[in-house]
C-alpha positions as CSV (number, residue, x, y, z in Angstrom):
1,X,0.0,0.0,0.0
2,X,1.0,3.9,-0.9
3,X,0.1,6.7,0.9
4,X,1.1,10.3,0.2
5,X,2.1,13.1,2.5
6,X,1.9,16.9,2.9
7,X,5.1,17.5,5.1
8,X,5.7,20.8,6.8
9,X,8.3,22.8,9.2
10,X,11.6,20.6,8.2
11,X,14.7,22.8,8.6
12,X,16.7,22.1,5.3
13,X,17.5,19.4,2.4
14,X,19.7,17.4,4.9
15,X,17.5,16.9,7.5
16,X,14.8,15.7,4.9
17,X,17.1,13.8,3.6
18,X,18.7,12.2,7.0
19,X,14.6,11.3,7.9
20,X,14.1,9.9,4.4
21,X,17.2,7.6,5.6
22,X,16.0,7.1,9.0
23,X,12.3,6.0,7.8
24,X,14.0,3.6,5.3
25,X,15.6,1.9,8.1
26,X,12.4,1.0,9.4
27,X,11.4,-3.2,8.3
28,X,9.3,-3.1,5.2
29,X,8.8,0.7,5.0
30,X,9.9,2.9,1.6
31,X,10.0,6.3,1.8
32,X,10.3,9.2,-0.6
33,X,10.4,12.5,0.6
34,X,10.7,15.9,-1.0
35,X,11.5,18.3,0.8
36,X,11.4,21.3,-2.2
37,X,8.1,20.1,-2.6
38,X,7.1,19.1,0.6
39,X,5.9,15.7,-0.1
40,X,6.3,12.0,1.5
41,X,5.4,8.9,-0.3
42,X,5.2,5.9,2.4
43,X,5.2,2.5,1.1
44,X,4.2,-0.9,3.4
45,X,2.6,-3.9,3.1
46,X,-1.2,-3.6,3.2
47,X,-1.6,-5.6,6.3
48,X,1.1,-4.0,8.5
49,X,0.3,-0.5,6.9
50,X,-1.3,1.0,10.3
51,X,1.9,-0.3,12.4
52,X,4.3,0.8,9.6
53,X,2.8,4.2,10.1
54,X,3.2,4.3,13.7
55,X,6.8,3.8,13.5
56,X,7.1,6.3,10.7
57,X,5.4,8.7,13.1
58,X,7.4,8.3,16.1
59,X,10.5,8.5,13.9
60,X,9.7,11.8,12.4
61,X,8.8,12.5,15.9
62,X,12.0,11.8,17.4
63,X,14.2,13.5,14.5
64,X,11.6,16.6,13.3
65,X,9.7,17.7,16.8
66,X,8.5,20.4,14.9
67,X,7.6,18.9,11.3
68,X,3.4,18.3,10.6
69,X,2.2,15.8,8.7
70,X,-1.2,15.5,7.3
71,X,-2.4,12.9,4.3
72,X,-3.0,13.7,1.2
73,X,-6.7,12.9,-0.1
């Protein structure tokens, strides 16, 4: 499953790029994330999509305090 992301309130191009890498780590999560256009593309399995996105969360969290996220419809 793909879900895509408005992402808001990251500092600069390396610290997009360092949570890109830091989400990527995560088991059977892909991310994409843009930070000129302010965009995140997560990719998990269907069935572990809800738990994939909690980690994501508390990853972005942990590096961006300050970033908001909100899905794209």
């Amino acid at each position: 499953m793909t879900a895509n992301y408005e992402i808001e309130n990251i500092d600069c191009a390396n610290c997009a790029k360092r949570l890109e890498n830091a989400i990527n780590d995560i088991p059977d999560v892909e991310c994409r994330l843009s930070f000129a256009m302010g965009r995140m593309k997560i990719t998990a399995p269907v069935e572990s999509f809800d738990e994939a996105m909690k980690k994501v969360m508390k990853t972005i969290k942990k590096l961006e305090p300050q970033a908001v996220v909100s899905k794209i419809r």
